[in-house]
NUBA-644504 format. One line per 10 residues: number of its first residue (from 1); their letters; for each residue x, z, y of C-alpha. Coordinates in steps of 0.5 Angstrom, whole numbers, plus 500, padded with zeros to 3 digits. Layout:
N
NUM) a) X/Z/Y | ... .
//
This chain:
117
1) xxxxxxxxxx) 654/766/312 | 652/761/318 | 655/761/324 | 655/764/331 | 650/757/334 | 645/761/338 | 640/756/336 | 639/759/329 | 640/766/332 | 634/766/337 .
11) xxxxxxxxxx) 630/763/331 | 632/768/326 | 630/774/332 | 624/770/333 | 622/769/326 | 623/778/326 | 619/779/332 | 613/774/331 | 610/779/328 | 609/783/334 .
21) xxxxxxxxxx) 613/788/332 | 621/789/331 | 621/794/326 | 629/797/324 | 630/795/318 | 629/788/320 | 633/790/327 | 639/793/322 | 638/786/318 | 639/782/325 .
31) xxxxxxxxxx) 645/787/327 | 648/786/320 | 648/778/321 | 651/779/329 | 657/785/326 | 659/780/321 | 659/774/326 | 664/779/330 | 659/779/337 | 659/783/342 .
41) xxxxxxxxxx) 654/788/344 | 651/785/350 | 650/778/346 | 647/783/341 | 642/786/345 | 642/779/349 | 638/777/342 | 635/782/340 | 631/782/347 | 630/774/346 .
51) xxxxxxxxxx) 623/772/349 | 624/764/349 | 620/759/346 | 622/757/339 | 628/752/338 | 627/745/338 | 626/741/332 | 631/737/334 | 635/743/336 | 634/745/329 .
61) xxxxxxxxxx) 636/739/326 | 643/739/330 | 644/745/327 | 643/744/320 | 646/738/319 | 645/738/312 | 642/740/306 | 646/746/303 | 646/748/311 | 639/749/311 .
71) xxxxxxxxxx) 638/751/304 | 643/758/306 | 639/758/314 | 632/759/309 | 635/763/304 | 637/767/310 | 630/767/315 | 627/770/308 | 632/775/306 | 630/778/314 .
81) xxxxxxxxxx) 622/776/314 | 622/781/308 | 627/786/309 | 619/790/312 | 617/790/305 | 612/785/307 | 611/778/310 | 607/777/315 | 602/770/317 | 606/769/323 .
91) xxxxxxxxxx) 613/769/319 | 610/765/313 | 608/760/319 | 614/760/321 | 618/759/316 | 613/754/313 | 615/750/320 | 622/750/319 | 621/747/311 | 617/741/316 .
101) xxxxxxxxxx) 622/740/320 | 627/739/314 | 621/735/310 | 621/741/305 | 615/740/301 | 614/747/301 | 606/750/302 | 607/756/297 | 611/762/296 | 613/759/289 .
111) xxxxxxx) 615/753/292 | 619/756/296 | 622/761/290 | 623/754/285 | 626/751/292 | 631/757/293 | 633/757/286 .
//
């Protein structure tokens, strides 16, 4: 499991919402992640209305210093990008993004798949 660092957090409800649309599955999945990191409600909430920009690169790498951090981050981001049944343009982007700024070679959903196994 990460840890409570906002900066992952706010990817993460970026990441579910980049769609257009927070459907619950992804809601539960975000609030699964805030109940077992023990935050209160109106943190909760808080991310869960999250409009901002994306972090930044740098903020990303400071917050996955190393690379079985990053590997669990990702694993994560595609748990929550597919807890709809689907993974939408917009996610795929983003997560292909996340992979740029950790220079993972990825391109392909099977890239990824051998990556994360």
């Amino acid at each position: 499991m990460i840890t409570a660092n906002p900066v992952l957090l706010k990817f993460l409800c970026s990441l579910a919402s980049c769609d257009g649309k927070l459907v619950d599955q992804e809601e539960s999945f975000l609030r699964n992640i805030f109940h077992q990191l023990h935050l209160d409600v109106d943190e909760q909430e808080s991310l869960l209305a999250f409009q901002g920009p994306l972090p930044k690169e740098q903020e990303l790498l400071v917050a996955c210093p190393d690379p079985g951090t990053r590997r669990e981050f990702l694993r994560l981001a595609v748990d929550l990008a597919w807890s709809d049944g689907e993974l939408s343009d917009p996610e795929w982007d983003l997560i292909k993004g996340f992979c740029s700024t950790f220079t993972m070679r990825i391109r392909t959903w099977q890239e990824l798949n051998n990556w994360l196994s």
